[in-house]
C-alpha positions in Angstrom: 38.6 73.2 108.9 40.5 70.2 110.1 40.6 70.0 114.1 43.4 67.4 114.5 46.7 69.0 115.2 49.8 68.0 114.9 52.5 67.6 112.5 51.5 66.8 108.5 54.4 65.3 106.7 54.4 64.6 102.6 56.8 62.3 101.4 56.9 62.0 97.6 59.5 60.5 94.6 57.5 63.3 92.7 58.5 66.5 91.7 57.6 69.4 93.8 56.6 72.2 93.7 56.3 72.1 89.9 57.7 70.0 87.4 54.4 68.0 86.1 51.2 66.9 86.9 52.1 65.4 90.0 53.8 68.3 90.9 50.6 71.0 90.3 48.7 68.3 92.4 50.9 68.2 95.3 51.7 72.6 95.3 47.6 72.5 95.0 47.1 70.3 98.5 49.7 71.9 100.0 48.3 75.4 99.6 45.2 74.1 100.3 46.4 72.9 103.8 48.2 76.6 104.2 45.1 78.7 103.9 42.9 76.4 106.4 46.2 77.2 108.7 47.1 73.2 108.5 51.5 73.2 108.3 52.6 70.3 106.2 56.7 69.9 105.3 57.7 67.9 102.5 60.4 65.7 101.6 61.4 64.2 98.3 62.8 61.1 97.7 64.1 61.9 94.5 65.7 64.8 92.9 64.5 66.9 90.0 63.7 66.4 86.8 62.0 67.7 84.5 63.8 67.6 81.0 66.9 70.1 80.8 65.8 72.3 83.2 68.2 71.6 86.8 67.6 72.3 89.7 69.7 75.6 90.8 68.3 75.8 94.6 69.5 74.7 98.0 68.3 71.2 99.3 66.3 73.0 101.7 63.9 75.4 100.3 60.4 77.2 100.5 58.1 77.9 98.3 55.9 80.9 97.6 53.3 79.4 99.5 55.5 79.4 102.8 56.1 75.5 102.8 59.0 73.9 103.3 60.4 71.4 101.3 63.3 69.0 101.4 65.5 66.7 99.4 66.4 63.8 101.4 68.7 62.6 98.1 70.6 65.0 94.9 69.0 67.3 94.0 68.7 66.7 90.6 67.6 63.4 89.4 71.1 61.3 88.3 70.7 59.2 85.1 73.7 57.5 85.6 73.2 54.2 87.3 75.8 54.4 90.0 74.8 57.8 90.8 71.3 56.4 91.0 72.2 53.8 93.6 74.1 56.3 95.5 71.4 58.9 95.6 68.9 55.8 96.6 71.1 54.9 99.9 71.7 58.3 100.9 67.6 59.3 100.8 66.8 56.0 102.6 69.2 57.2 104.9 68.1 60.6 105.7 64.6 59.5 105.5 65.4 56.9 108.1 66.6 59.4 110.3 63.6 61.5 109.9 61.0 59.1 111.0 63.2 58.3 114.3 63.2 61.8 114.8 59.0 61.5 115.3 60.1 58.7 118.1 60.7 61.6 120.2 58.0 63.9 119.0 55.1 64.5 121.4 53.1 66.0 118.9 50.6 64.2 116.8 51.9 63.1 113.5 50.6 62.9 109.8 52.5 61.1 107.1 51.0 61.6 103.5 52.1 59.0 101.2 51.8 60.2 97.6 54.4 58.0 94.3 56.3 56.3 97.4 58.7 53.2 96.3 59.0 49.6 97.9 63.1 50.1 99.9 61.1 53.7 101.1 57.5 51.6 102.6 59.8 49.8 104.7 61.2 52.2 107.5 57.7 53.7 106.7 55.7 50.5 108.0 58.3 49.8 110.9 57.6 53.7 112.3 53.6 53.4 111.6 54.2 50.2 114.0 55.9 51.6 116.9 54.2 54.7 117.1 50.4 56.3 117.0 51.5 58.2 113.6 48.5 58.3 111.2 49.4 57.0 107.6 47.4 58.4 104.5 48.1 57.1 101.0 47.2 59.0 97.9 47.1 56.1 95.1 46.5 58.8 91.1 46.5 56.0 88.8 47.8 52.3 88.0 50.8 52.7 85.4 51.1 51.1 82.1 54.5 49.7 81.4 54.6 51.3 78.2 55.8 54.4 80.5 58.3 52.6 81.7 62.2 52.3 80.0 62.4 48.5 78.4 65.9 48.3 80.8 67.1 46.8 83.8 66.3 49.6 85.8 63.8 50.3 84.4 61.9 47.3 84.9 63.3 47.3 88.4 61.2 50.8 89.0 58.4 49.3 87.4 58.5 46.3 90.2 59.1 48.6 92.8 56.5 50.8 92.2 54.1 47.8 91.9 55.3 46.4 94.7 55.6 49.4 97.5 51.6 49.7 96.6 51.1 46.1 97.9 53.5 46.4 100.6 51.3 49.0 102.3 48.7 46.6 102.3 46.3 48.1 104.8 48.1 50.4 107.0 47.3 53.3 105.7 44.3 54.6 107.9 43.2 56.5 105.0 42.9 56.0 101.2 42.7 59.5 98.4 42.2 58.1 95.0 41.6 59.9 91.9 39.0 57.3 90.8 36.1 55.0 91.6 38.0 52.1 89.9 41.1 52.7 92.1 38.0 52.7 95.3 37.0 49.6 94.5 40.5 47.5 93.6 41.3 48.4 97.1 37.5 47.4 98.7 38.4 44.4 97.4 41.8 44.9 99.5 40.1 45.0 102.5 39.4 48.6 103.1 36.3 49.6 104.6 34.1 52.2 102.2 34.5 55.1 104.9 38.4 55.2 105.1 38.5 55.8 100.8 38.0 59.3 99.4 37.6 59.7 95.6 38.8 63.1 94.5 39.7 63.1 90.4 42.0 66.2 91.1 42.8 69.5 91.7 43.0 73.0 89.4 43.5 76.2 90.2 40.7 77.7 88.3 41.9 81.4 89.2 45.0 80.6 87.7 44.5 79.2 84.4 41.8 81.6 83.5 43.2 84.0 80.9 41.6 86.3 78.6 41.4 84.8 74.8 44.8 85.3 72.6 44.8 85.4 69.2 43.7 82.0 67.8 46.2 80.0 66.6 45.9 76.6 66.4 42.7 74.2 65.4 43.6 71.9 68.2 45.3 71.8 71.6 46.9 68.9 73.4 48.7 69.0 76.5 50.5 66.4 78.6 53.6 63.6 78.3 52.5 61.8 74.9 52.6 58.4 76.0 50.8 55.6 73.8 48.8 55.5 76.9 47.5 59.3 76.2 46.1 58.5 73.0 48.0 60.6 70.3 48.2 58.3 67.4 44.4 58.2 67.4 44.5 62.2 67.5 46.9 62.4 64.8 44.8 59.8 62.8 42.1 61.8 62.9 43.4 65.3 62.0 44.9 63.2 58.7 41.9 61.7 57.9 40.3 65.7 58.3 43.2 67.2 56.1 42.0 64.8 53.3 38.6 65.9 53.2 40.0 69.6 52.5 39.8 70.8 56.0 42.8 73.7 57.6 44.1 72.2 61.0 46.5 73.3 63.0 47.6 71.3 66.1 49.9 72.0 68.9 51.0 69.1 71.1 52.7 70.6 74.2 55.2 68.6 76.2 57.5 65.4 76.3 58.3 62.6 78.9 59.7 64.6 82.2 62.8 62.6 82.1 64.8 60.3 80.5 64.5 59.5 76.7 62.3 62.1 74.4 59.2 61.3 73.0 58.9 63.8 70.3 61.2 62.3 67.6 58.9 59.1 67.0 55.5 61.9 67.4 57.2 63.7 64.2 58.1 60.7 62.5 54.4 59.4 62.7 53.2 63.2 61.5 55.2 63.0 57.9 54.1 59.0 57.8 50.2 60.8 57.8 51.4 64.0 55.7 51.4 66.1 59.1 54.8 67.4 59.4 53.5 71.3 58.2 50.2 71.2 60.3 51.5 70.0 64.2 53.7 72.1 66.6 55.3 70.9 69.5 56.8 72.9 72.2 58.7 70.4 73.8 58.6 70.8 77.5 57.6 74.2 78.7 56.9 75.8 82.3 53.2 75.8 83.1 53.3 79.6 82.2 54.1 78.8 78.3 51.2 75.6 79.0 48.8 78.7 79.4 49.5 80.8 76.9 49.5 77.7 74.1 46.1 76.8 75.3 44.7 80.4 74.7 45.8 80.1 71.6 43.6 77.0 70.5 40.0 76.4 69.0 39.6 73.4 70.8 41.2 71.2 73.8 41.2 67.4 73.0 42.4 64.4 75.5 41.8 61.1 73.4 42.9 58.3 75.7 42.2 55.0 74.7 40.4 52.5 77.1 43.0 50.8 79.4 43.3 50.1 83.2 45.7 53.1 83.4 43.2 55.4 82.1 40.3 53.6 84.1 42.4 54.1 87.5 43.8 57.5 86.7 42.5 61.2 86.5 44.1 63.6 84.0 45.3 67.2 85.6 45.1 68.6 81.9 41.3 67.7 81.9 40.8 70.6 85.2 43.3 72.7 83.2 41.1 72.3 80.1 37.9 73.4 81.6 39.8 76.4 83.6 40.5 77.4 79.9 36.8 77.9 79.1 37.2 75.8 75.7 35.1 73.8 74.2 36.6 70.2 75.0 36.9 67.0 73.2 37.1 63.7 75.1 37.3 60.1 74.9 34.9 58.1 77.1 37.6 56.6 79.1 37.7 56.0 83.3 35.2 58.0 85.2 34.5 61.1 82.7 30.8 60.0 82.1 30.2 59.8 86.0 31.1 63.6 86.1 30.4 65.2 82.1 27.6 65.0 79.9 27.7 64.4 76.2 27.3 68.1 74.6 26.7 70.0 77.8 29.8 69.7 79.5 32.2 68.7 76.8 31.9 66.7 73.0 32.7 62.5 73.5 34.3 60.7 70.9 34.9 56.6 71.2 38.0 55.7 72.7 40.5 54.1 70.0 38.7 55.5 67.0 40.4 58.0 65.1 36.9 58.1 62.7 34.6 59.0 65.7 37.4 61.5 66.8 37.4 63.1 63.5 33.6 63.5 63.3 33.3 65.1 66.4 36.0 67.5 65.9 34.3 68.6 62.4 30.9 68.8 64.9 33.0 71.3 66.9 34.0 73.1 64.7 30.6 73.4 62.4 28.7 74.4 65.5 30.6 77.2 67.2 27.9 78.9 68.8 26.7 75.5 70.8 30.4 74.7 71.8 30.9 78.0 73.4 28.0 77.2 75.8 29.0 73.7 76.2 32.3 75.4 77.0 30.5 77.4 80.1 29.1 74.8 81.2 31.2 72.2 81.7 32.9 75.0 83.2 30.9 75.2 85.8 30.8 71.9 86.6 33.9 71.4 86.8 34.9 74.0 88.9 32.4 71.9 91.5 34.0 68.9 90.8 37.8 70.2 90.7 38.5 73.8 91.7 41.3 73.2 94.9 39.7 75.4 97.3 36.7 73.4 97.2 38.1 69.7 96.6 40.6 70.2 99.8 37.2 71.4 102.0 36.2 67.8 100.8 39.8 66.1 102.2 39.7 68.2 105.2 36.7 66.7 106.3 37.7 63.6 105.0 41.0 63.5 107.2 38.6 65.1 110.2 37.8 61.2 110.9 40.9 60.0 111.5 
C-alpha cells in the first residue's frame, strides 16, 4: 500500500469515467487507488464526447467506484469554435482557482497529469513552484497527425498537445509511460532511470471474461480505425483470403470518439476490395456491446503498422483481447515482442503486410486446437503483465518513492 498521505488530484482533457480507452485506463487507476484506501478527485478539462451519446449528468458527479469527479468546463464537448474558446477560458479559470485553493491546504498534495494541454501546464508549473505539491505525469503514446483534423484548430490542438509535453520539461517528480520507447525519449530528457515507470496498461480481467456466444464472426477488431491502427492492411488481407475461396466474416467495432466519422471511407475501401457483404461495423458502442461482439469472434486481430505512434503507445484493446481468451493475431509493432512470444502467447504477422497477415490468419484458423492453448496462455501472461489489481501494486510502490 502506498504510505504517503495526502490529497491525489487527476486532471485530464480525457474522458472519464468511460468514453474510450483513455477513459477505461483512468476508471481502472482510479479504482485501483480506492481499494488500497488512496482518495483521488478528478477534474476534466474538457467535456464529453464520445460520438452522439451527451452527457445527461450534473458537473459534479460520482462514480460507482465512490470517486468524484468534476468538469472544470461544459459538459459536453462544443464543436463549435466560439463555444470551444469559451469552454477553454472558463476551465482555465476554474482550474486556476483550484490549484490556489491547495495554497491554503496543509495537507500533502498529488497532482496526476494524464492528456493535459499547453494554456492548462501553465498555472500547473507556477503552483508546482510555489508549493511542495508532487507532480506525476502519465505520457500513453506520441500522436500521429493523421488523428488529427487537417483545420485550424485542429492543428492548433496538435501544437498544443506537442507543446504542453515539452513545457513540463522536468518537473514532474515522476514519469508513468506505457512504453520503453516513451522511457528512453525522456532519459534523453534528462530524467533519471528511477523516477520512470513503464506500465503498457491496465484490464479488468474479471470483467471482460465472458462465457463463449455463439460464433459469429471470422475476425474481431476493436478500436478508433485510424490509418495509424492498421485496417487497410486487415482489410487487404481478408480480400486476398476471399479470393482463395475462404468464408470470412469480420466485425470492425467503433469510430473516432468525436468529431468527423471514420466509417464512411472504411466501407468505401470494403466494396473497392469486394468486402461490402463480409464486414460489420457497429459504429460506436458502450464497452458492454464491445464485449458481447468479441464473444462472438474466432479470432482478435490488432495489425498496426510500424510508426513512432505505435512504438510509443500501448493499445487497451490488446489487455481486452487477452481477457477474451481468444486466440490473437498481432503485428510486431512497439514493445509486443518484449512481453509475447510468437505462437505461445499470440500469432505475429509483419507489420504493413497484408500477405503475412493473411497467411497467419489461414494458420489460425487451420490449427484450432494449438490456438486455443496459445489462447490460455497468453492469457496468463497477460493477466501478469496487465490485470489492474496487479499493475497499480506496481505504481503504488512506484509513487511510495516520492
Amino acid at each position: 500500500m502506498l504510505h504517503n498521505s495526502g490529497k491525489y488530484i487527476l486532471i485530464t482533457s480525457a474522458n472519464f469515467p468511460d468514453g474510450g480507452p483513455a477513459a477505461s485506463y483512468l476508471n481502472l487507476f482510479c479504482r485501483g487507488l480506492k481499494i488500497n484506501n488512496i482518495d483521488i478527485q478528478v477534474y476534466l478539462l474538457k467535456g464529453y464526447a464520445f460520438g452522439e451519446n451527451r452527457n445527461m449528468g450534473p458537473r459534479k458527479n460520482i462514480t460507482t467506484d465512490k470517486i468524484p469527479y468534476t468538469y472544470l468546463g461544459f459538459r459536453q464537448r462544443p464543436e463549435n469554435t466560439g463555444l470551444k474558446l469559451v469552454d477553454l477560458i472558463l476551465s482555465l479559470l476554474r482550474l486556476s482557482i483550484l490549484l490556489l485553493s491547495l495554497l491554503r491546504s496543509h495537507k500533502k498534495t498529488t497532482i496526476v497529469l494524464y492528456n493535459s494541454e499547453f494554456l492548462f501546464n501553465l498555472p500547473i508549473l507556477v503552483i508546482k513552484k510555489l508549493t511542495q505539491i508532487r507532480l506525476v505525469k502519465f505520457s500513453a503514446e506520441i500522436i500521429d497527425r493523421s488523428q488529427y483534423k487537417n483545420t485550424l484548430t485542429g492543428r492548433i490542438s496538435r501544437i498544443s498537445h506537442k507543446a504542453g509535453s515539452r513545457m513540463l520539461g522536468k518537473m514532474p517528480d515522476k514519469l508513468i509511460v506505457f512504453s520503453y520507447y516513451l522511457k528512453d525519449e525522456f532519459k534523453t530528457r534528462g530524467f533519471q532511470e528511477k523516477d520512470i515507470l513503464v506500465q503498457p496498461n491496465l484490464t479488468d480481467f474479471k470483467f471482460w471474461h465472458v462465457d463463449d456466444l455463439q460464433e459469429k464472426f471470422t475476425i474481431g477488431y476493436s478500436g478508433a480505425p485510424y490509418m495509424k491502427d492498421g485496417l487497410h492492411d486487415l482489410l487487404k488481407a481478408v480480400s486476398l483470403l476471399t479470393e482463395k475461396g475462404r468464408m470470412i466474416k469480420v466485425v470492425i467495432i467503433g469510430d473516432a470518439t468525436f468529431g468527423v466519422t471514420l466509417i464512411p471511407a472504411l466501407r468505401d475501401e470494403c466494396i473497392r476490395l469486394g468486402l461490402e457483404d463480409k464486414v460489420t461495423f457497429t459504429g460506436l458502442v458502450k464497452t458492454e456491446e464491445v464485449k458481447m461482439y468479441l464473444s462472438q469472434c474466432k479470432i482478435l486481430a490488432i495489425t498496426r503498422p510500424d510508426t513512432i505512434q505505435t512504438r510509443s503507445g500501448f493499445p487497451t484493446k490488446l489487455g481486452e483481447y487477452f481477457a477474451m481468451k481468444k486466440p490473437i493475431l498481432a503485428t510486431r509493432f512497439g514493445d509486443m515482442e518484449k512481453y509475447f512470444e510468437d505462437r505461445v502467447d499470440l500469432v505475429y504477422a509483419e507489420c504493413g503486410n497484408p500477405e503475412s497477415i493473411m497467411r497467419k490468419i489461414e494458420w489460425i484458423i487451420d490449427n484450432q486446437e494449438k490456438t486455443k492453448e496459445i489462447a490460455l496462455r497468453g492469457f496468463e501472461t497477460a493477466k501478469q503483465l496487465l490485470d489492474y489489481r496487479i499493475g497499480i501494486e506496481k505504481i503504488l510502490k512506484f509513487l511510495n518513492g516520492m
